[in-house]
N, C-alpha and C positions, 0 to 999 in steps of 0.2 A: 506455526508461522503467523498466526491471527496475532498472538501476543506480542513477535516480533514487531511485525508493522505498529502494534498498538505501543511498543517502548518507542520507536524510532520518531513515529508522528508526534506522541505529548508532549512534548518538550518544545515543538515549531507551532502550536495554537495554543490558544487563552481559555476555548470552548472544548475543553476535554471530552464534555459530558456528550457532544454528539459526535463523537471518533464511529463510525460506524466500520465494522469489516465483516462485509459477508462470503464465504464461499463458495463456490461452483465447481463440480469438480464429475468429470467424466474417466474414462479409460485412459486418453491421453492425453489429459491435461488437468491442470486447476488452474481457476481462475479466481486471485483475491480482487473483492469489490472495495475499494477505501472512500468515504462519503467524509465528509468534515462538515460544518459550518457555512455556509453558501459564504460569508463576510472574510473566512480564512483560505477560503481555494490558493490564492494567489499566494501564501507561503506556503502550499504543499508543493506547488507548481514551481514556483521559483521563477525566476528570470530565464528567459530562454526555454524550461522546462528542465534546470538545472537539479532545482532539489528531486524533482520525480524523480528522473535520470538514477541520482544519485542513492533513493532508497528503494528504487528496481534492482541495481546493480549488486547493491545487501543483499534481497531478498532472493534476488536469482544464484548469487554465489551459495547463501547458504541453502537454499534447494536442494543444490547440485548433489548435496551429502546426504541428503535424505528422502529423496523424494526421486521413483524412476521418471515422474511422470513430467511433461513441461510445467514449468510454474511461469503465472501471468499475473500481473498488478495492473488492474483498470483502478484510472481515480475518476468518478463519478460525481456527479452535481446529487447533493440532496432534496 
């Protein structure tokens, strides 16, 4: 899942090199942490909160197929 968010994100920032994704992960749940560049939040984010939306909705579809546990994408300030 780490490398997923990590294909989806490179492509929307300039500063690759601080893509951070850390896991968390309990009994019932995991939670991916996504950090970027403090200067690119605002294209993960998107307008409205559009792009997040948008690569939650990837990451939670593809979960579904392999994972019993809930899957959660926090996007976090570095």
């Amino acid at each position: 899942m780490e490398q997923l968010i990590r294909t989806i994100v490179e492509p929307l920032v300039e500063e690759v090199d601080h893509i951070q994704v850390d896991c968390e992960e309990s009994d019932q749940k995991v939670v991916y942490k996504l950090s970027v560049h403090p200067d690119e939040m605002g294209k993960i984010i998107g307008k409205g909160g559009r792009v997040a939306n948008a690569i939650r909705t990837l990451l939670y579809a593809t979960a579904r197929d392999y994972h019993d546990q809930k899957v959660y994408l926090d996007i976090v300030d570095s």
